[in-house]
PDB file of the backbone (N, CA, C, O) and the ligand in Angstrom, with CONECT records:
HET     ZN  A 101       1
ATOM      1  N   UNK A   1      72.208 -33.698-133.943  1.00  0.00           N
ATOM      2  CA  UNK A   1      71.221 -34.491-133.205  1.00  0.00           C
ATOM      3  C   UNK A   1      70.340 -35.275-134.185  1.00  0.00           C
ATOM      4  O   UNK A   1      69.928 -34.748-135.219  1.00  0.00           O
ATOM      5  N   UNK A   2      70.045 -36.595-133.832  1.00  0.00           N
ATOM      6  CA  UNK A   2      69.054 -37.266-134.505  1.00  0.00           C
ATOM      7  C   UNK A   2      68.155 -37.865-133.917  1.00  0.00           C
ATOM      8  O   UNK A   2      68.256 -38.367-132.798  1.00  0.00           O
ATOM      9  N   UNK A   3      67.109 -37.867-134.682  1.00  0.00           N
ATOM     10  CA  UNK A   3      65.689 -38.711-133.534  1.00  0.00           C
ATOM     11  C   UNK A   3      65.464 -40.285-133.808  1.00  0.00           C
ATOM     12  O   UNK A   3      65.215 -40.924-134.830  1.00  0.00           O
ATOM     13  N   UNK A   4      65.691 -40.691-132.234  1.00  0.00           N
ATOM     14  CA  UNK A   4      65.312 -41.890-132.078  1.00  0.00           C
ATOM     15  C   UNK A   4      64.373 -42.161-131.278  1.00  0.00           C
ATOM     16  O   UNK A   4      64.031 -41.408-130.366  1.00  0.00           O
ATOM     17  N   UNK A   5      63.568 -43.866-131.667  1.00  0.00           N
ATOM     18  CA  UNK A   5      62.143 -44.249-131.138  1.00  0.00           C
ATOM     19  C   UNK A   5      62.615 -45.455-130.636  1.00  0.00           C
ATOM     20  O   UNK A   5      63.527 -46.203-130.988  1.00  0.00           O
ATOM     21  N   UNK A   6      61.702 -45.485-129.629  1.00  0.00           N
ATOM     22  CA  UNK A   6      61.976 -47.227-129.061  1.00  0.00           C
ATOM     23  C   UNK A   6      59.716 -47.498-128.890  1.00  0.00           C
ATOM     24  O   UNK A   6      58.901 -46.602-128.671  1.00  0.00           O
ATOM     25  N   UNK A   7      59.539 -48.421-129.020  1.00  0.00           N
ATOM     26  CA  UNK A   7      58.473 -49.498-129.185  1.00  0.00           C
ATOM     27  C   UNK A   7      58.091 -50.173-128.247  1.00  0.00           C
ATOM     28  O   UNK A   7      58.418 -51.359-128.200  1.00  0.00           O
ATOM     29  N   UNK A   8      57.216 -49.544-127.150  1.00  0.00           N
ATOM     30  CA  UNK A   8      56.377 -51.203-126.124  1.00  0.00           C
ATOM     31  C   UNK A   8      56.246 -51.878-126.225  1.00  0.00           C
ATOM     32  O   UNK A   8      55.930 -51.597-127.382  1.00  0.00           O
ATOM     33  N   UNK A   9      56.040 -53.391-126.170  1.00  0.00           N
ATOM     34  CA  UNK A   9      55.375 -54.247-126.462  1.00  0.00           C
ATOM     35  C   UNK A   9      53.682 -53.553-126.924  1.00  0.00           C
ATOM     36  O   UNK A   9      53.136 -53.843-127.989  1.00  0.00           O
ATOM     37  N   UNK A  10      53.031 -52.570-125.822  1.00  0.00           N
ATOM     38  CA  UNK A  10      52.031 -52.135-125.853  1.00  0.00           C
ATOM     39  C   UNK A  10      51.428 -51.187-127.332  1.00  0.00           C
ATOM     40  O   UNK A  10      50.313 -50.813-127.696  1.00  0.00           O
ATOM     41  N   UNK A  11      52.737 -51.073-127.857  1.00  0.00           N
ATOM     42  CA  UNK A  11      52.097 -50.075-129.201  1.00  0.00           C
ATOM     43  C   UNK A  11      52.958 -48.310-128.739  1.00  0.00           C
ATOM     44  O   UNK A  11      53.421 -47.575-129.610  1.00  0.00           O
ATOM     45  N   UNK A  12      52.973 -48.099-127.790  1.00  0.00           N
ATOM     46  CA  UNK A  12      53.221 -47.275-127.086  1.00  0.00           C
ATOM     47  C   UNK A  12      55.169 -46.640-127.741  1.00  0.00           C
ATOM     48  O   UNK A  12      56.192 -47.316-127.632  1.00  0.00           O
ATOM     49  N   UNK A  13      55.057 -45.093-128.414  1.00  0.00           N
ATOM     50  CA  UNK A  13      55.911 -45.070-129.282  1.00  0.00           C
ATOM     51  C   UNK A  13      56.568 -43.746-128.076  1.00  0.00           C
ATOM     52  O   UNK A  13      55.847 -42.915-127.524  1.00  0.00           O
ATOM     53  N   UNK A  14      57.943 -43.854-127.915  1.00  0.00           N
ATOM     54  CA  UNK A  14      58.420 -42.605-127.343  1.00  0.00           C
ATOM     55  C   UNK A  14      59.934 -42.356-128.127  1.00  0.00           C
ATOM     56  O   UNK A  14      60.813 -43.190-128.345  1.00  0.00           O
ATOM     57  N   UNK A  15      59.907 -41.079-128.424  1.00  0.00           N
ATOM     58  CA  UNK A  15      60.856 -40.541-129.233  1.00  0.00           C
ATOM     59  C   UNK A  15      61.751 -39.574-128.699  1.00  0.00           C
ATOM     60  O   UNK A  15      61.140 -38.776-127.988  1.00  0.00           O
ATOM     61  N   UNK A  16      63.062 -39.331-128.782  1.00  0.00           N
ATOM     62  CA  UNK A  16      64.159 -38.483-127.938  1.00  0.00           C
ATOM     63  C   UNK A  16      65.202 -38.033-129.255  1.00  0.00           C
ATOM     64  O   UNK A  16      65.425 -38.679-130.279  1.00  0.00           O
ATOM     65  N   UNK A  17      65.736 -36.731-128.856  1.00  0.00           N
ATOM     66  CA  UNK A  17      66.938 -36.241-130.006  1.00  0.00           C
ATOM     67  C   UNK A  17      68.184 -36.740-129.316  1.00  0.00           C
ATOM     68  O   UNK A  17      68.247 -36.658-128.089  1.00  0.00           O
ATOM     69  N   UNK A  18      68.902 -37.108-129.819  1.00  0.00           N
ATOM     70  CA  UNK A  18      70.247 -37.854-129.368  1.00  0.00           C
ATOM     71  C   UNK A  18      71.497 -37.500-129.822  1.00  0.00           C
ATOM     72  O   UNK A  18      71.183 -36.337-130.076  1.00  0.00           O
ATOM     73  N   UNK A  19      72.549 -37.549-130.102  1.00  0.00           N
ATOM     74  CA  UNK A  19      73.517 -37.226-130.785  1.00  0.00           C
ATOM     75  C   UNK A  19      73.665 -38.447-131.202  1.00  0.00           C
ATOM     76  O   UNK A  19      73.869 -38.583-132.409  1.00  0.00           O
ATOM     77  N   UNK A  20      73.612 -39.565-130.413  1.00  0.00           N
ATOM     78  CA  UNK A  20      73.650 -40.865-131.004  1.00  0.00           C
ATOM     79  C   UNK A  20      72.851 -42.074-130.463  1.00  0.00           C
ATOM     80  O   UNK A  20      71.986 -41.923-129.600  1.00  0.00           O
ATOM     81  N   UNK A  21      73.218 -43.494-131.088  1.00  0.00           N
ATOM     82  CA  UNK A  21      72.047 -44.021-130.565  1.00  0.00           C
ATOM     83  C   UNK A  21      71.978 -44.269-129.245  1.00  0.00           C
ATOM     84  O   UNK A  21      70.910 -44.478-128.669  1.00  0.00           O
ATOM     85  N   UNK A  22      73.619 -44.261-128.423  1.00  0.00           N
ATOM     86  CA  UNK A  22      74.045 -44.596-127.049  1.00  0.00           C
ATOM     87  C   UNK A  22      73.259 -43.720-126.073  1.00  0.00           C
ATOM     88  O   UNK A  22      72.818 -44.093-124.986  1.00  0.00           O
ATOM     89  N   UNK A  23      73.132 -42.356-126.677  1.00  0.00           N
ATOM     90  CA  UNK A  23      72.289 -41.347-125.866  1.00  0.00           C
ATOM     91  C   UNK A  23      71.225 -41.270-126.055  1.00  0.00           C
ATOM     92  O   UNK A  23      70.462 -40.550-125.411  1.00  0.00           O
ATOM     93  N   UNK A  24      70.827 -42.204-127.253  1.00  0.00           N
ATOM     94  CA  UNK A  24      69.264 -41.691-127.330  1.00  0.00           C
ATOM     95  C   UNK A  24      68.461 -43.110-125.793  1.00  0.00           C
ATOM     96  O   UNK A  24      67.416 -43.025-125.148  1.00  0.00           O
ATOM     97  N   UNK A  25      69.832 -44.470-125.767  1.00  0.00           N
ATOM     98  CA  UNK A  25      69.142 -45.344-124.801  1.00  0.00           C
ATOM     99  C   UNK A  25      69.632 -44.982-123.592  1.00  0.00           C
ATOM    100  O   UNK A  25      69.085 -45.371-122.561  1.00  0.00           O
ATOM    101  N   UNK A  26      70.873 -44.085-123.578  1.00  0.00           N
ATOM    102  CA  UNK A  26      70.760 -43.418-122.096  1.00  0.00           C
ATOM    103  C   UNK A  26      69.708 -42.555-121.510  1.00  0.00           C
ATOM    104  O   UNK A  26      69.298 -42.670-120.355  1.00  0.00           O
ATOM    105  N   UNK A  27      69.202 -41.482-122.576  1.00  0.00           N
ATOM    106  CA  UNK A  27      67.466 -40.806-122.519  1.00  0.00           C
ATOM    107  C   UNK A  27      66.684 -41.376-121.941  1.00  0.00           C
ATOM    108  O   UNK A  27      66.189 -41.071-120.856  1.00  0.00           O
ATOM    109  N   UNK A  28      66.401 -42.588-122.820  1.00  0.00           N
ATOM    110  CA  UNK A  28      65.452 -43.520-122.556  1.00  0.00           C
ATOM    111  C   UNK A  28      65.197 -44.225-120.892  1.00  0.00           C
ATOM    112  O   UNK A  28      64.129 -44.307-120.285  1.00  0.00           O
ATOM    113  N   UNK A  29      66.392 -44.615-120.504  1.00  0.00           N
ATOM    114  CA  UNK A  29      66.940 -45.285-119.165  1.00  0.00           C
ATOM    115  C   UNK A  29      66.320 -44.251-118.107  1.00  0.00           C
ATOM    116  O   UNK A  29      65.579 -44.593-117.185  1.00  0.00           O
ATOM    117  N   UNK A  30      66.842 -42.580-118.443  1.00  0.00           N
ATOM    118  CA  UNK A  30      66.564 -42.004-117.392  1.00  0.00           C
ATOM    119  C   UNK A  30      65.460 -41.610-117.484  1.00  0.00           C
ATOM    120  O   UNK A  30      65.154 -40.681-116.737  1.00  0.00           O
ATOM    121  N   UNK A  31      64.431 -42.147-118.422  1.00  0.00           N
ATOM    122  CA  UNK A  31      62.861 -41.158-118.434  1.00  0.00           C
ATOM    123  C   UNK A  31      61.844 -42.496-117.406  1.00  0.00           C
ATOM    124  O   UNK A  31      60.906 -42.402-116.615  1.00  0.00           O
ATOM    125  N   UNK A  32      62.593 -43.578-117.916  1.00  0.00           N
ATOM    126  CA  UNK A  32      62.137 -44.979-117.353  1.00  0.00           C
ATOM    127  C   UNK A  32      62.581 -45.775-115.931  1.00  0.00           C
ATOM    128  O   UNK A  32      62.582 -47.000-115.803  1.00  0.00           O
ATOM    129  N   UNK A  33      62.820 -45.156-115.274  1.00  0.00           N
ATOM    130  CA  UNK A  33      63.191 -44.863-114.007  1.00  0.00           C
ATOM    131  C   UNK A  33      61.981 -46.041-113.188  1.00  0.00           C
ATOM    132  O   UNK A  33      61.096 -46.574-113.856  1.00  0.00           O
ATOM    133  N   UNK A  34      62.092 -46.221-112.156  1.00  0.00           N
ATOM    134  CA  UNK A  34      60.769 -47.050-111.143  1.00  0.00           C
ATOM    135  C   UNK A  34      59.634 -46.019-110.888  1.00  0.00           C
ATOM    136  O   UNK A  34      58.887 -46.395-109.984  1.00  0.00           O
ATOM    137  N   UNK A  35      59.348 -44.992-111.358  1.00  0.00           N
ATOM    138  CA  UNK A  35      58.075 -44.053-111.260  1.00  0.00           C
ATOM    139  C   UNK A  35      58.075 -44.008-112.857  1.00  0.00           C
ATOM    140  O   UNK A  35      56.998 -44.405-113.303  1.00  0.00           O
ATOM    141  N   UNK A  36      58.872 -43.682-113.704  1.00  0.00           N
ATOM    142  CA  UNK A  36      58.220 -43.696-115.350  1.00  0.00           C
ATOM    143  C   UNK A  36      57.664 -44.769-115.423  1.00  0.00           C
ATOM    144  O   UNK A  36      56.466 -44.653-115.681  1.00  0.00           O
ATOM    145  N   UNK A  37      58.324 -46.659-115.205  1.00  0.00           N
ATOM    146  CA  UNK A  37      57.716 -47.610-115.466  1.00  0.00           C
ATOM    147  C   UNK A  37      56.470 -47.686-114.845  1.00  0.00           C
ATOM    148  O   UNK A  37      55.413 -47.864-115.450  1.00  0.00           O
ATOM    149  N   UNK A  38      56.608 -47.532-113.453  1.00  0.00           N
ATOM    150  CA  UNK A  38      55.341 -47.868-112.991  1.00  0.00           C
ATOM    151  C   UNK A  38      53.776 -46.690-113.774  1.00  0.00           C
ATOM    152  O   UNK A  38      52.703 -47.075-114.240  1.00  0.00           O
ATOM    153  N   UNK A  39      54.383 -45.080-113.593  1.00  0.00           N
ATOM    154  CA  UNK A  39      53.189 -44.452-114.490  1.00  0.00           C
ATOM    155  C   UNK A  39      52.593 -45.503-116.116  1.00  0.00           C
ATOM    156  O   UNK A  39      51.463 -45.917-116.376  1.00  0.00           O
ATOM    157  N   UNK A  40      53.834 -45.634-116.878  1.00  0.00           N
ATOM    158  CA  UNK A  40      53.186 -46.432-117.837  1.00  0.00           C
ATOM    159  C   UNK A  40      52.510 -47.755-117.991  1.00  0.00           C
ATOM    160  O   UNK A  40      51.536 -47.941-118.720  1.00  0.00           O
ATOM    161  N   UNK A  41      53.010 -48.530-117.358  1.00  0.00           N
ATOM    162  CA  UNK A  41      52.452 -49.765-116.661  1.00  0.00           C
ATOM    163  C   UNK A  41      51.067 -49.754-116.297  1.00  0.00           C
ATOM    164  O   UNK A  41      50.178 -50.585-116.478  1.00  0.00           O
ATOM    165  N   UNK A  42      51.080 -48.422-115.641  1.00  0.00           N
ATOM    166  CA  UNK A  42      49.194 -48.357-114.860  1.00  0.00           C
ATOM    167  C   UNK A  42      48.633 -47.679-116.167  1.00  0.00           C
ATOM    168  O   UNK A  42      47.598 -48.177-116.608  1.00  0.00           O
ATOM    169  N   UNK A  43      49.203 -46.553-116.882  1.00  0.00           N
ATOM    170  CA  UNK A  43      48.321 -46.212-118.013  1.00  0.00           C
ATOM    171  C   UNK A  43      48.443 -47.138-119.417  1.00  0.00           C
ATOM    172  O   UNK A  43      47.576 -47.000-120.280  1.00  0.00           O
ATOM    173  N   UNK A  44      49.619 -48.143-119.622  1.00  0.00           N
ATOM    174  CA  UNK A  44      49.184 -48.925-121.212  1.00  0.00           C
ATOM    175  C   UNK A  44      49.305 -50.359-120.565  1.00  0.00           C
ATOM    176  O   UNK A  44      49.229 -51.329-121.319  1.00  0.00           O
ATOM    177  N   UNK A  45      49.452 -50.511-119.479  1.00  0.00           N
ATOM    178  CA  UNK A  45      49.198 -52.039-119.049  1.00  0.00           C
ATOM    179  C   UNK A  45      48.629 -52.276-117.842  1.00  0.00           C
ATOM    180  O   UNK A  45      49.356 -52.628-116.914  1.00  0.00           O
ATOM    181  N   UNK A  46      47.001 -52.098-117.623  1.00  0.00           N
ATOM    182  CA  UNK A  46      46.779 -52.237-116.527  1.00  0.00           C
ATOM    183  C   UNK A  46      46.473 -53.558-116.319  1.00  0.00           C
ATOM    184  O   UNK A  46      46.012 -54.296-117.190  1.00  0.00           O
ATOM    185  N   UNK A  47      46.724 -53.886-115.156  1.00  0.00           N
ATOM    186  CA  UNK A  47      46.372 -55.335-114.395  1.00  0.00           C
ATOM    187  C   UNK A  47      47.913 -56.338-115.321  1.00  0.00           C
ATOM    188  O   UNK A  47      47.734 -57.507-115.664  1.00  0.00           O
ATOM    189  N   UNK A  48      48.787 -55.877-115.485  1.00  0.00           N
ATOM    190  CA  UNK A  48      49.700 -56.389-115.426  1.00  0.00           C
ATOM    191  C   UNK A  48      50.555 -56.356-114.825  1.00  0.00           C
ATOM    192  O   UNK A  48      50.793 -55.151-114.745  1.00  0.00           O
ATOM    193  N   UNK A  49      51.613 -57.106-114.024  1.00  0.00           N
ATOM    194  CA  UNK A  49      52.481 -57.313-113.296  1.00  0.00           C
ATOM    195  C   UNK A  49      53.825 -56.035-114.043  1.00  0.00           C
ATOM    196  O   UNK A  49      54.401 -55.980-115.129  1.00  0.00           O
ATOM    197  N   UNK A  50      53.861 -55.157-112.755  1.00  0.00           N
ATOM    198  CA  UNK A  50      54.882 -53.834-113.253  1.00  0.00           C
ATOM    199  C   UNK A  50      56.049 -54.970-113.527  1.00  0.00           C
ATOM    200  O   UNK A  50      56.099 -56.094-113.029  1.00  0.00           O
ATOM    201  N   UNK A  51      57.108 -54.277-114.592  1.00  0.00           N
ATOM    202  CA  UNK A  51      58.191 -54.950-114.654  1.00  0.00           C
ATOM    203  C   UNK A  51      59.541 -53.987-114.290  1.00  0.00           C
ATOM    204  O   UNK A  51      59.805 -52.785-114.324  1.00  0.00           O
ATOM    205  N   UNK A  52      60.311 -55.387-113.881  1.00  0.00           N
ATOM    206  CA  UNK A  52      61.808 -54.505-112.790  1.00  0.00           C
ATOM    207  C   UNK A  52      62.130 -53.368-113.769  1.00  0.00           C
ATOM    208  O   UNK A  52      61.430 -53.178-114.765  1.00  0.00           O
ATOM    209  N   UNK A  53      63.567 -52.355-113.371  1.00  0.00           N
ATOM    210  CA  UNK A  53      64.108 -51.392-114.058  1.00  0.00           C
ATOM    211  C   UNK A  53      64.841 -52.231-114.541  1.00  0.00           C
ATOM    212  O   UNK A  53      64.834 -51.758-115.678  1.00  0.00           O
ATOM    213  N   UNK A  54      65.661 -53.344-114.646  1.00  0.00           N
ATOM    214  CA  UNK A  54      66.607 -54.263-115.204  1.00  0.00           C
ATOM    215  C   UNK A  54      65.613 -54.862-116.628  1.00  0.00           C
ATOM    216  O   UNK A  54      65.786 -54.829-117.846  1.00  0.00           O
ATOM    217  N   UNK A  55      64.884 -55.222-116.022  1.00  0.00           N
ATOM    218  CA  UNK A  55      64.146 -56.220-117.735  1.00  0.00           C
ATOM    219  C   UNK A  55      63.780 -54.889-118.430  1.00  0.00           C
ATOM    220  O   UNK A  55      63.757 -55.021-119.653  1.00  0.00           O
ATOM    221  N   UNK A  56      63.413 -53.320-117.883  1.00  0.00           N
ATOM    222  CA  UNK A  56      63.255 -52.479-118.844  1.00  0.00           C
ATOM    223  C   UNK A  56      64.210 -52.364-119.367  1.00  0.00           C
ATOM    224  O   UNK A  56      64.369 -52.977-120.423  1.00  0.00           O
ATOM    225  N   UNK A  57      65.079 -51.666-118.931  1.00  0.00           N
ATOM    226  CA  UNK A  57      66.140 -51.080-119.510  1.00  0.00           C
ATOM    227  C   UNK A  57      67.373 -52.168-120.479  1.00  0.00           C
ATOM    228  O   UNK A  57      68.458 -51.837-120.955  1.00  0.00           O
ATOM    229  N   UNK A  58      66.722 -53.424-120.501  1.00  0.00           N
ATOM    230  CA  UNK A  58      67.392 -54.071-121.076  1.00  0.00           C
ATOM    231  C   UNK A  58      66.464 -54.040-122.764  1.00  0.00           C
ATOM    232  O   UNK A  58      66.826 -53.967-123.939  1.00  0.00           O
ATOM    233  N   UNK A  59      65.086 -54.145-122.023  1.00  0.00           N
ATOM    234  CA  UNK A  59      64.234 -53.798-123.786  1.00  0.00           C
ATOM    235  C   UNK A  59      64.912 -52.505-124.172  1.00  0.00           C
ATOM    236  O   UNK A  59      65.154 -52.573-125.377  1.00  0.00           O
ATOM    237  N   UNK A  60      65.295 -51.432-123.702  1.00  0.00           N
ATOM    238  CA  UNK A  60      65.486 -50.432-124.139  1.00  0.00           C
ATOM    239  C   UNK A  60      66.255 -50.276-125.122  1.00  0.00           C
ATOM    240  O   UNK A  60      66.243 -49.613-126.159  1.00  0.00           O
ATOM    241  N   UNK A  61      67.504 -51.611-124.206  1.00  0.00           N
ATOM    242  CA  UNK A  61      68.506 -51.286-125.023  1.00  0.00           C
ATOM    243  C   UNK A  61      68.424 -52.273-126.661  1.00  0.00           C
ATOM    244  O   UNK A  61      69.215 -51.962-127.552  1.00  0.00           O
ATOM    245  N   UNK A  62      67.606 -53.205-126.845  1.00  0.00           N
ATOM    246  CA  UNK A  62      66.956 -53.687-127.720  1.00  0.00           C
ATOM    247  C   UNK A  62      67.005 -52.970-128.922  1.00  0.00           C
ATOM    248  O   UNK A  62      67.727 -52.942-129.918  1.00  0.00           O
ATOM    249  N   UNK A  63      65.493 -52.108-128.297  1.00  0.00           N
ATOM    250  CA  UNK A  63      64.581 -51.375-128.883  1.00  0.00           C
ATOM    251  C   UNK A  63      64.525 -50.371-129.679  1.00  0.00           C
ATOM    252  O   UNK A  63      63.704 -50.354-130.596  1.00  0.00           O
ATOM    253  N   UNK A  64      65.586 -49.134-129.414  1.00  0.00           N
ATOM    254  CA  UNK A  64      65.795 -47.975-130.045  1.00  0.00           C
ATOM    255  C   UNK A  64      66.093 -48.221-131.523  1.00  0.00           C
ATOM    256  O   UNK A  64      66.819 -49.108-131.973  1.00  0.00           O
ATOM    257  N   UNK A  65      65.554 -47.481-132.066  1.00  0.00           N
ATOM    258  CA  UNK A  65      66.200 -47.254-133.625  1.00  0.00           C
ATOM    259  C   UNK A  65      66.062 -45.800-133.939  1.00  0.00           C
ATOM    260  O   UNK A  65      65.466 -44.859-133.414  1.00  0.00           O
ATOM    261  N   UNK A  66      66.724 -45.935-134.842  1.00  0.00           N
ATOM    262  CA  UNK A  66      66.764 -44.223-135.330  1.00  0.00           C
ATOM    263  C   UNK A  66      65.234 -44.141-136.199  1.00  0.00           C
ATOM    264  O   UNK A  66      64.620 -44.927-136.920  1.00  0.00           O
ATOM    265  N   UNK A  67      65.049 -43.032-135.804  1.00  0.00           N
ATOM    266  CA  UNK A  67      63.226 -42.805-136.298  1.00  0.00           C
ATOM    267  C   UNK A  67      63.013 -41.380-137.468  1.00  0.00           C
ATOM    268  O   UNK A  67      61.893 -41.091-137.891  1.00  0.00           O
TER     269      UNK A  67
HETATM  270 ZN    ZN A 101      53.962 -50.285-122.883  1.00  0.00          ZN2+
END
């Protein structure tokens, strides 16, 4: 297992053990769900327009690096 991080725009750092990086953005996908986005949204972006599960999960897949 290795640990990977993916990056908010917001500063906002979340980290998962993976076997690889495919699982560490499958992790990611399922923690970020339409209730994960929206919880984070209201706590590191308030008064911003929530964004779909599609434009997330596409940063996601961006985003990850091994950490
Ligand atoms: Zn954020």
């Amino acid at each position: 297992m290795s640990a990977f991080k993916m990056t908010c725009v917001c500063g906002d750092t979340m980290t998962v053990d993976a076997a690889d990086r495919a699982g560490a953005v499958a992790q990611f996908k399922g923690m970020m769900d339409e209730k994960g986005i929206a919880a984070h949204m209201k706590e590191k972006h308030p008064g911003k327009p929530v964004i779909s599960v599609a434009d997330c999960h596409a940063m996601i897949e961006k985003q990850v690096v091994a950490a």
